[in-house]
C-alpha positions in Angstrom: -45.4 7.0 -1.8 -42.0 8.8 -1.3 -40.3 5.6 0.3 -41.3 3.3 -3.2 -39.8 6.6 -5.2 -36.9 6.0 -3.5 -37.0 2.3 -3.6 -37.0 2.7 -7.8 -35.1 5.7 -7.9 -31.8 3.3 -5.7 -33.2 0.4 -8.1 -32.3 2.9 -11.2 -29.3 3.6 -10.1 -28.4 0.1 -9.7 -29.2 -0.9 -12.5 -27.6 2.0 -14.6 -24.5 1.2 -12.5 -24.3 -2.4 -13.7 -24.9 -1.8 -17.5 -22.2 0.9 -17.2 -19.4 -1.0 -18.0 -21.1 -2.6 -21.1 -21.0 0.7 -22.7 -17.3 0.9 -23.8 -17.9 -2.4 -25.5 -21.0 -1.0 -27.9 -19.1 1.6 -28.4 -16.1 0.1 -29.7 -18.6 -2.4 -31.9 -20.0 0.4 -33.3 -16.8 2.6 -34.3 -14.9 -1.0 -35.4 -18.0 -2.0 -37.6 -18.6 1.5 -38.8 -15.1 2.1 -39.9 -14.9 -1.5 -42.0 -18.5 0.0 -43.4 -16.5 3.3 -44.4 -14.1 1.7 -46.2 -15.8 -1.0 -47.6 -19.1 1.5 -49.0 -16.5 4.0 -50.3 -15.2 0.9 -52.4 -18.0 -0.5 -53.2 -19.4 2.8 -54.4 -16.5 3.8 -56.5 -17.4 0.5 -58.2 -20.4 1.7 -59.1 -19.8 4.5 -60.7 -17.0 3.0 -62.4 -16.7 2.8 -66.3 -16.0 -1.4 -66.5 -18.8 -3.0 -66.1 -16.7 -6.4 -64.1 -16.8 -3.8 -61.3 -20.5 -2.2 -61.7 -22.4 -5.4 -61.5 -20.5 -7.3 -58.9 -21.0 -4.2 -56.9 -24.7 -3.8 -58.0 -24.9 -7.5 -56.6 -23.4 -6.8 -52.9 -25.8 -3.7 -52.5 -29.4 -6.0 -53.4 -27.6 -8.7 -51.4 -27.0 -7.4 -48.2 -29.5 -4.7 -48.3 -32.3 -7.4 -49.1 -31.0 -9.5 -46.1 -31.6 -8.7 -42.9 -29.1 -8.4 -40.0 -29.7 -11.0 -37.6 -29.3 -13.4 -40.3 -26.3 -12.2 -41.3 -25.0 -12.2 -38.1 -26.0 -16.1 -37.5 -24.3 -16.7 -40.9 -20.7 -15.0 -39.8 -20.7 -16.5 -36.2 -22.3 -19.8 -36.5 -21.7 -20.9 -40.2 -18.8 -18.6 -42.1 -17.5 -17.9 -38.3 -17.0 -21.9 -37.6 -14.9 -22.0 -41.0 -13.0 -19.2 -40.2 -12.9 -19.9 -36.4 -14.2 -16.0 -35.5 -14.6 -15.1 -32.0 -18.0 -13.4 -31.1 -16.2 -10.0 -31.5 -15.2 -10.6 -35.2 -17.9 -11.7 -36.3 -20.3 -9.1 -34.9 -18.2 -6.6 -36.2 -18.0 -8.2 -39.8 -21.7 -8.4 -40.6 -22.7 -5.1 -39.3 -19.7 -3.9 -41.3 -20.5 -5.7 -44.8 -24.3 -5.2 -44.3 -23.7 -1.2 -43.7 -21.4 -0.9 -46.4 -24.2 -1.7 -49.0 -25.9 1.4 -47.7 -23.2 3.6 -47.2 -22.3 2.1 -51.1 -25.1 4.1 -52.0 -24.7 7.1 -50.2 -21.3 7.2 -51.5 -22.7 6.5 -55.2 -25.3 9.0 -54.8 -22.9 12.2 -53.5 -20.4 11.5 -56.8 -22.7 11.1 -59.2 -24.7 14.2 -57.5 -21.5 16.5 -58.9 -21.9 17.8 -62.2 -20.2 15.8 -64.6 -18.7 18.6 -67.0 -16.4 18.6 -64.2 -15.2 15.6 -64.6 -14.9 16.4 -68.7 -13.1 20.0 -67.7 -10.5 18.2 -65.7 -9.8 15.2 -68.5 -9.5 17.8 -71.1 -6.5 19.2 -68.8 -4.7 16.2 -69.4 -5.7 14.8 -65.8 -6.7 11.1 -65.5 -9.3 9.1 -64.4 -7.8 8.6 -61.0 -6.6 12.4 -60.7 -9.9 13.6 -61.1 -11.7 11.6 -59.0 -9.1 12.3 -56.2 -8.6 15.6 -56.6 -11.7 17.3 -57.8 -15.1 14.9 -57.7 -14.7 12.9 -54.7 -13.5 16.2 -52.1 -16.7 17.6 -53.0 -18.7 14.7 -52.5 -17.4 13.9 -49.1 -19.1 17.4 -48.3 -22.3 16.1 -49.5 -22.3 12.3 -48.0 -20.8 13.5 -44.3 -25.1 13.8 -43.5 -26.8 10.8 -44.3 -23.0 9.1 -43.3 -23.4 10.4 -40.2 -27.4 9.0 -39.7 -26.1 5.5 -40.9 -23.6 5.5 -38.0 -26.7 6.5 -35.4 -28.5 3.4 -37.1 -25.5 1.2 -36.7 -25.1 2.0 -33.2 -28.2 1.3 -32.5 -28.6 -2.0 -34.4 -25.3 -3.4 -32.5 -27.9 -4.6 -29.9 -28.3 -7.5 -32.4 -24.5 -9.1 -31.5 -25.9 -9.6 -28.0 -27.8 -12.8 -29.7 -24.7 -14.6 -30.4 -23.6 -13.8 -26.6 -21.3 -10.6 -27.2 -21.5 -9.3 -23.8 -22.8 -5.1 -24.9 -25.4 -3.2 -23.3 -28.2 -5.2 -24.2 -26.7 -8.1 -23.8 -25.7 -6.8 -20.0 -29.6 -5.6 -19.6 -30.4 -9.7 -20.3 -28.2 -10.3 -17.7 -29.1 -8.2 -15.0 -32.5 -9.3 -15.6 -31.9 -13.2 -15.4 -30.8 -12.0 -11.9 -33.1 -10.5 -10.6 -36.3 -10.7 -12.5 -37.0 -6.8 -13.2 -37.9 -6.3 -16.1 -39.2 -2.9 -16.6 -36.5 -1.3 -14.4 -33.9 -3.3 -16.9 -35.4 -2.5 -20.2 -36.1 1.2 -19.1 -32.6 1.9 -17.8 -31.3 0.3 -21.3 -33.4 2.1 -23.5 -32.4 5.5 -21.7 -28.6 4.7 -22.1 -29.1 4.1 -26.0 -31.2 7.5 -26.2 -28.4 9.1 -24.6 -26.0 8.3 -26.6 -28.5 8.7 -30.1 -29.3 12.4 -29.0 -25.8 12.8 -28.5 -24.5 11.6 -31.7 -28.1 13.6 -33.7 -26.6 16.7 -32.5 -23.2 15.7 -33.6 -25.1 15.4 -37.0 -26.9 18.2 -36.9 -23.7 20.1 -36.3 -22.2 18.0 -38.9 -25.0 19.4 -41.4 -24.3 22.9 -41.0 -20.7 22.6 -40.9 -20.5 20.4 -44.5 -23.8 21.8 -45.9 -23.4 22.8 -49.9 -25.1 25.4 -50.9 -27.7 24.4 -54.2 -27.9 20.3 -51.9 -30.3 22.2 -49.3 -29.0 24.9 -48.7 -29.9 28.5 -49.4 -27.3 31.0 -50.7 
């Protein structure tokens, strides 16, 4: 009994060793994708609550679009049919659909923390003499920040996780590596185990981050007692 515990502890430890070095590359998936989701959701959900309506329904249209589809398919549509047009490497194109697709949720987020200040806000400061842009800038979307920092932070926990997905178009990540090491040597519990662990890890890590993240940003009257 001790010897196979330490036959499958060594086997672990191989195994944890190999997918090591595939970890930098989820990483670095995940922060790329997340940051082209940032900026992308912020626009999109300023479009939203804009006045003009040529900005409310095209932006109205990317949110049901890529919310409604699901990822996989959008990351067979960038590498093997807009990625063949554009000539994208694996990288780029892993990074663009998990970008665009969680930029229609963080859209929404976004929308949901501005419109979630009061609007006589927004009335106060125009009757200062302050524009459109000013006010937004200045006084509704620093606020908002505080409020969207939460659910923000969960979305990049999802996205890390679903950046397993770019392993199907042969982006060489964790999972990806786990296939690998598998096709090897044909242990498949061991493999899927170790993987599984590694992702938890790093999940754990980043839900404290969020929980700290929580406190730290939490608005009092948005969940939080006085």
């Amino acid at each position: 009994m001790a010897d196979f515990v330490l036959t499958q502890l060594k086997l672990l430890g191989n195994i944890f060793l190999y997918l090591l070095p595939a970890v930098p590359a989820t990483i670095e998936v995940t922060l790329l994708s997340f940051t082209l989701a940032l900026i992308l959701g912020l626009l999109v959900g300023l479009m939203q609550v804009s006045h003009s309506r040529w900005l409310r329904i095209p932006a109205k249209i990317y949110v049901d679009t890529f919310r409604g589809v699901p990822l996989l398919v959008l990351i067979f549509f960038f590498y093997f049919g807009l990625g063949t047009l554009l000539n994208l490497d694996r990288m780029a194109a892993g990074i663009l659909a998990i970008g665009v697709c969680f930029a229609a949720y963080l859209a929404e987020i976004f929308r949901s923390g501005i419109e979630a200040i009061s609007h006589g806000q927004y009335e106060a400061a125009l009757s200062l003499g302050m524009t459109r842009y000013q006010v937004m800038r200045y006084i509704i979307l620093p606020q908002s920040m505080r409020i969207v920092v939460p659910p923000a932070a969960n979305e990049f926990i999802a996205c890390l996780k679903d950046s397993s997905l770019v392993s199907i178009i042969g982006l060489r990540e964790l999972t990806r590596a786990g296939r690998e090491y598998y096709s090897q040597f044909f242990v498949d519990f061991q493999t899927w185990f170790v993987v599984g662990l590694i992702y938890l890890i790093m999940t754990l890590t980043l839900s404290r981050l969020v929980v700290r993240l929580e406190k730290r940003f939490a608005v009092i009257g948005y969940g939080k007692r006085p």
